[in-house]
N, C-alpha and C positions, 0 to 999 in steps of 0.2 A: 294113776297118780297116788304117791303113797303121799298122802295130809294127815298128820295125828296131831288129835287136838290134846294139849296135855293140862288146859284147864277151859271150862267151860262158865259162861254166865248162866242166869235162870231161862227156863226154857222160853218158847216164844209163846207156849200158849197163856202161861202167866203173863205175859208182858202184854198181851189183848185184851187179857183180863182188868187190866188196870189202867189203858186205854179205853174201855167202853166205861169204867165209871168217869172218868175224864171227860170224857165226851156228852154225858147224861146233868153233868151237873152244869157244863159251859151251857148247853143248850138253854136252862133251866134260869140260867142268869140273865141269857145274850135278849130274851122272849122280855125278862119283866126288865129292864133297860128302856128296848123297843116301848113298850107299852107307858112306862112311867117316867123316864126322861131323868131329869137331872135328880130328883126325889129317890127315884132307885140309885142312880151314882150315889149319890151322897150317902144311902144307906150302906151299900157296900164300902164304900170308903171309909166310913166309921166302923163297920163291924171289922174290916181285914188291916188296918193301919191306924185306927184311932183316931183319926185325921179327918175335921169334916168344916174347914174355914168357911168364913163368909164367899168367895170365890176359889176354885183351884188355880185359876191362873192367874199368873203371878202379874203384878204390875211395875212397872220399868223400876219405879224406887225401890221391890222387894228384891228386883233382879241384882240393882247396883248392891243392897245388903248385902246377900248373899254371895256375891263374886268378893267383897273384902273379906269375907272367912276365909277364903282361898290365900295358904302361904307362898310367898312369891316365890317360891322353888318349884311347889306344884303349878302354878301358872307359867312358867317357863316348861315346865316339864310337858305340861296340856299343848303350848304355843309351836314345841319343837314336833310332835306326835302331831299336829294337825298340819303342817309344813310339810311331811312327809305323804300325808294321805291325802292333802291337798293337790300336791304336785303329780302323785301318781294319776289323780280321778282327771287332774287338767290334763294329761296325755294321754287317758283314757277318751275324753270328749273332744279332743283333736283330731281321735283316728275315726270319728263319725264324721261323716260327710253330708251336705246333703247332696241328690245326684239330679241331675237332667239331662236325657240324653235323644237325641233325633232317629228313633229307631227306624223310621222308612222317611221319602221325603213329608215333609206337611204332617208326619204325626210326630208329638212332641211329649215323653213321656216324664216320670219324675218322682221323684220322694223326698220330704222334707221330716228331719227330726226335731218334735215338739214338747218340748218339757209335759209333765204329767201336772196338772194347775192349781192339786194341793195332795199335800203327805201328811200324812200323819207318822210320826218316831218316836216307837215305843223304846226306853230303856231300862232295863232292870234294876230293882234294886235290890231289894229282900236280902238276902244273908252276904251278897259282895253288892258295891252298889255301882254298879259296873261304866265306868265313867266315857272308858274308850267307847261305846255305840253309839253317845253322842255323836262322836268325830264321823264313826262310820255309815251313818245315816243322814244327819241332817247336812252334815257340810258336803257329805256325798248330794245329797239333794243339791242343795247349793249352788255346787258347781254345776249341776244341771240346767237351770236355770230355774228350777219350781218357783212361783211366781208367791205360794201362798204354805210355807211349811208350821206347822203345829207339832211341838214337841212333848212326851210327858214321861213322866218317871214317879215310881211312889217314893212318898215321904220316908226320909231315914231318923229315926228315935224322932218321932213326930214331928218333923221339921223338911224344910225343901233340903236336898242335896249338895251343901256350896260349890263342890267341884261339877258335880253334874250340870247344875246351873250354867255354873262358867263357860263350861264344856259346850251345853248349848246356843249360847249368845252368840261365845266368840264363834263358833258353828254356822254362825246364819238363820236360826231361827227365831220365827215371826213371834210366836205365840209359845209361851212356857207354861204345862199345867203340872201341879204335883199331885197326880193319882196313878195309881198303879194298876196292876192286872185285867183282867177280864175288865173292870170299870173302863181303865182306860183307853183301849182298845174298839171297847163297846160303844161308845161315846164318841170318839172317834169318828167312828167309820156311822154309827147310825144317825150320830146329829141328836143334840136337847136343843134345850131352848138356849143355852148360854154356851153351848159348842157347837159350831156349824160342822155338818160333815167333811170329810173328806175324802177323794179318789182314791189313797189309796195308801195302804198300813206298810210301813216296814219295820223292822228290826227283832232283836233275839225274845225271847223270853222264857217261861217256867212251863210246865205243860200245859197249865190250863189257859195261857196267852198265845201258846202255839196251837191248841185246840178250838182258838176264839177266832184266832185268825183265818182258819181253817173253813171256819162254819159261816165267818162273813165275806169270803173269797165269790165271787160272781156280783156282790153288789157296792163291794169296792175290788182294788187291785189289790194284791198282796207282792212282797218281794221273793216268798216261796214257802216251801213249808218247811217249817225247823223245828224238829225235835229237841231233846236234849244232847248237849254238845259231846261227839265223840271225836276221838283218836287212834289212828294206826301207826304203829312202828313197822317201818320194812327196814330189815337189818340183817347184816351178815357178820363173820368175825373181822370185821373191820372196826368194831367198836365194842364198847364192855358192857358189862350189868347194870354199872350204876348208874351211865347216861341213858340206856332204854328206860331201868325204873324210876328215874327222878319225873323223864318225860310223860311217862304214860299215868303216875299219878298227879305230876302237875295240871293231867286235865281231869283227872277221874277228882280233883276234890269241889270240881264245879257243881253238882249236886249230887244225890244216892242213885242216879238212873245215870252215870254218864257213862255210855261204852269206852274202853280203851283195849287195843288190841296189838299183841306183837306178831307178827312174822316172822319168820328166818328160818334159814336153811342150817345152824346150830343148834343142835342139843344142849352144846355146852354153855351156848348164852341164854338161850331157853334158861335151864335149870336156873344157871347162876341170876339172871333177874327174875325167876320168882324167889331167890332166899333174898335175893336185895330188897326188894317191893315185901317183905316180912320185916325184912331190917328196917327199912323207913319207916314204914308205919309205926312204928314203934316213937320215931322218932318229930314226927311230922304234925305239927299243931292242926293240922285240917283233917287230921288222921281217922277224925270219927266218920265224916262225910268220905272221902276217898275211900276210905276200907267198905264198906256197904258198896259203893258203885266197884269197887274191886271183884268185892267177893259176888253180887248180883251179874254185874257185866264186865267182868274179864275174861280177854279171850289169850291161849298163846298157844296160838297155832304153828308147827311144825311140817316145812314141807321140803321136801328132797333136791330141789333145782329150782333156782329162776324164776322158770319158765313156770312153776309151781307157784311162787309168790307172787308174780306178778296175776295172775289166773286170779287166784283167793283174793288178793286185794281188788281186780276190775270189780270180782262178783260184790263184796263186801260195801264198796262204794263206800267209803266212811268221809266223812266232813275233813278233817285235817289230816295228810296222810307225810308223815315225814319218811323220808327214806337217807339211809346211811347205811350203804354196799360202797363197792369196788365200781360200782355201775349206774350213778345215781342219773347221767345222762339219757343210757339207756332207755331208765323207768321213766324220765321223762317224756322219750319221745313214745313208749309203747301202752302209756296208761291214759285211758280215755273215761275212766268214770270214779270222778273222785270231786273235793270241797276243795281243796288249795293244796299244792304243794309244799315240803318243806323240804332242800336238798341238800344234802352233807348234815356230816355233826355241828359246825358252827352257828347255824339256824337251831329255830326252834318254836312251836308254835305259840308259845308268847307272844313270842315277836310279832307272828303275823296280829294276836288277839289286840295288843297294843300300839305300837311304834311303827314298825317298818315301813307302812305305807299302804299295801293291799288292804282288802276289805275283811273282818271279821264276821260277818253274816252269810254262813257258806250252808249251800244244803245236807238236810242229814237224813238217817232213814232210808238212804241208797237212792234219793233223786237226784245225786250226781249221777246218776246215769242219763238225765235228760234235761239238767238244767245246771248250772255255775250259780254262783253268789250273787250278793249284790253290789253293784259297782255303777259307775253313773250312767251306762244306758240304762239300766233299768229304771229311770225317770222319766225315759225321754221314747216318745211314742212315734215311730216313721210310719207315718201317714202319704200314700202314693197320690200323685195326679196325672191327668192326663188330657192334652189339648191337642185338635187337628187346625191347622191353619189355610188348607188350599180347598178350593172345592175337588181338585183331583183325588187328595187321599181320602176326602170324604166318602166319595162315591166307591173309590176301591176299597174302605174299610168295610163301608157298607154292604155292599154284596157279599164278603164273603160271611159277614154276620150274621146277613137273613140265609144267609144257607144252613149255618152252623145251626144258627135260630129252629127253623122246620126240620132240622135233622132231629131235634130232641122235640120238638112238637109245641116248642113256642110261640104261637103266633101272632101274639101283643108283643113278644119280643121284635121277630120278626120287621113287624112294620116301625119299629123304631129305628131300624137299619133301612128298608125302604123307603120312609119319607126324605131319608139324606139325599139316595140312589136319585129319587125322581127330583128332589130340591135341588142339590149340586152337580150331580152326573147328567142330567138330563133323561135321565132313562125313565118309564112308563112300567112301575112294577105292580100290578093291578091286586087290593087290598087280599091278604093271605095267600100269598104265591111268593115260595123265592125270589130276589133279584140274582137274574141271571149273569 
């Protein structure tokens, strides 16, 4: 395979590097949380936001305040954006079924899907204060049926968020708190005294919210692990320089760590979006953020056929992967590990981040290789049962049980298949002996 890479991001051992203080310091918060409760929140609260009211979570009159900040263009604009993500998540929990099925006579098998019975939905604020996660979390919950959602977001210039607010209400959430990062998260999922826990964490955050999540993952659920937000371009000369460079810095000015990466099988678009992606910067108000994650994690990799970029992007696994070839079908049906797709130039991953309707909470880090985003099963837990109703399938389940059972040397196994044999079947299988 000829792949030249004709720019590179910072190596990986730097990027471990600044994942393990990441990780040393989440640890070091998530412990005195645990130990101190709402006392530690609040301290963190005031040191990382300023912010330390008499409760975080809002009360219905602070909520109605807050949603009248909202200009009735952005409320229609919030109303039309959850309409769409709405409608996708309701077709998404149509195609869950629950099943029942008669797999021999008299045995009666089964699975039922049960909403998860409280979330917690984290949203970001800090330098965007990113409204769309609302939609993509809570009302994603929502329509799941979560019986108990807890929503929360840090304060923007020392204050609740009004569109976020909004965003959560009209959303379907129970409970609105205005704390941010590791606090909020921590809190969450570990339970004080004025926030009960809950099952289970989803949505985006900064590293050290996707580090928190991480480290309290076995004693709640999480929705996955998310890094910081990346982007691939698969692109051929079917399209120009300056729609790859608008694209891959519109995701690189989400923070100084976002990957963005091009492929193609051109040199000549190659070259010409990197002097474009020089030219914007120049140009581009976010340009202090974007250029840092440009210059740290830009990739633009060059490969000779197809067959080539479809390869580097499996391996790559990147979170939003848009593709604009002669062939964007193709890449659909032959690419198996990726965050979402985007196909053709008329898309665009905005689109997915806000409006369209899919989910913006997609895995990063290359766990598209074993898992997809979040969308409303990931609420909802299929839980199996299983009933025999004759005493004939009893007896024939049974014997072949206590066999399987003394095959592996079960023998308290065993006799739970033999008390049926001899209950139901009439058989006489004398205590630690197979039923025959």
């Amino acid at each position: 395979m000829a792949i030249t890479h004709l720019k590179s991001g910072k190596p990986d051992a730097d990027r471990a590097e600044d994942d393990a203080r990441v990780r040393a310091s989440v640890e070091g918060i998530l412990a005195d949380i645990e130990a101190r409760g709402d006392v530690a929140v609040r301290e963190l609260a005031q040191k990382f936001d300023g912010y330390a009211p008499e409760s975080f979570r809002l009360s219905e009159s602070e909520i109605a305040a807050a949603m009248q900040k909202v200009s009735t263009r952005d409320m229609e604009d919030i109303r039309f954006a959850q309409t769409q993500i709405r409608r996708f998540a309701e077709a998404q929990r149509a195609s869950m079924t629950d099943v029942e099925v008669e797999t021999l006579p008299g045995v009666i098998l089964g699975h039922r899907n049960i909403p998860v019975q409280s979330v917690g939905c984290y949203v970001p604020g800090g330098k965007f204060p990113m409204v769309a996660s609302a939609h993509m979390s809570v009302l994603t919950a929502s329509v799941a049926g979560v019986p108990r959602i807890a929503a929360s977001a840090p304060p923007v210039n020392g204050a609740p968020h009004p569109a976020i607010v909004a965003a959560m209400q009209m959303g379907g959430a129970h409970e609105i708190y205005v704390l941010g990062g590791i606090q909020a998260v921590g809190a969450m999922a570990l339970g004080t005294a004025s926030i009960a826990p809950v099952h289970m964490l989803v949505g985006p955050g900064n590293a050290f919210v996707a580090e928190a999540k991480r480290q309290l993952f076995g004693r709640v659920g999480i929705d996955l692990f998310a890094g910081p937000t990346e982007t691939m371009l698969i692109a051929d000369d079917t399209v120009d320089a300056e729609i790859c460079a608008t694209d891959l810095l519109g995701q690189a000015e989400h923070g100084y760590n976002s990957p963005a990466c091009l492929i193609t099988n051109s040199r000549r678009l190659a070259e010409e979006t990197l002097a474009e992606i020089d030219r914007l910067l120049k140009i581009l108000p976010t340009a202090e953020t974007a250029a840092i994650s440009w210059r740290d994690y830009g990739d633009v990799i060059l490969c000779d056929s197809y067959d080539e970029m479809l390869a580097v992007a499996n391996d790559m696994a990147y979170e939003h992967v848009q593709v604009m070839t002669d062939r964007d079908d193709w890449f659909l049906e032959q690419m198996h590990s990726y965050g979402a797709l985007f196909l053709g130039p008329r898309t665009n991953v905005a689109n997915g981040d806000k409006v369209i309707g899919t989910n913006h909470t997609l895995p990063t880090r290359r766990a598209g290789r074993y898992t997809g985003g979040l969308w409303v099963g990931k609420f909802l837990k299929t839980h199996s049962y299983q009933r025999i109703t004759t005493d004939e399938a009893a007896a024939q389940i049974g014997a072949y049980g206590s066999r399987l059972c003394m095959l592996e040397g079960f023998v308290g196994h065993a006799e739970q298949c033999n008390v049926r044999v001899r209950r139901y079947g009439g058989g006489n299988v004398p205590y630690g002996e197979a039923a025959k």
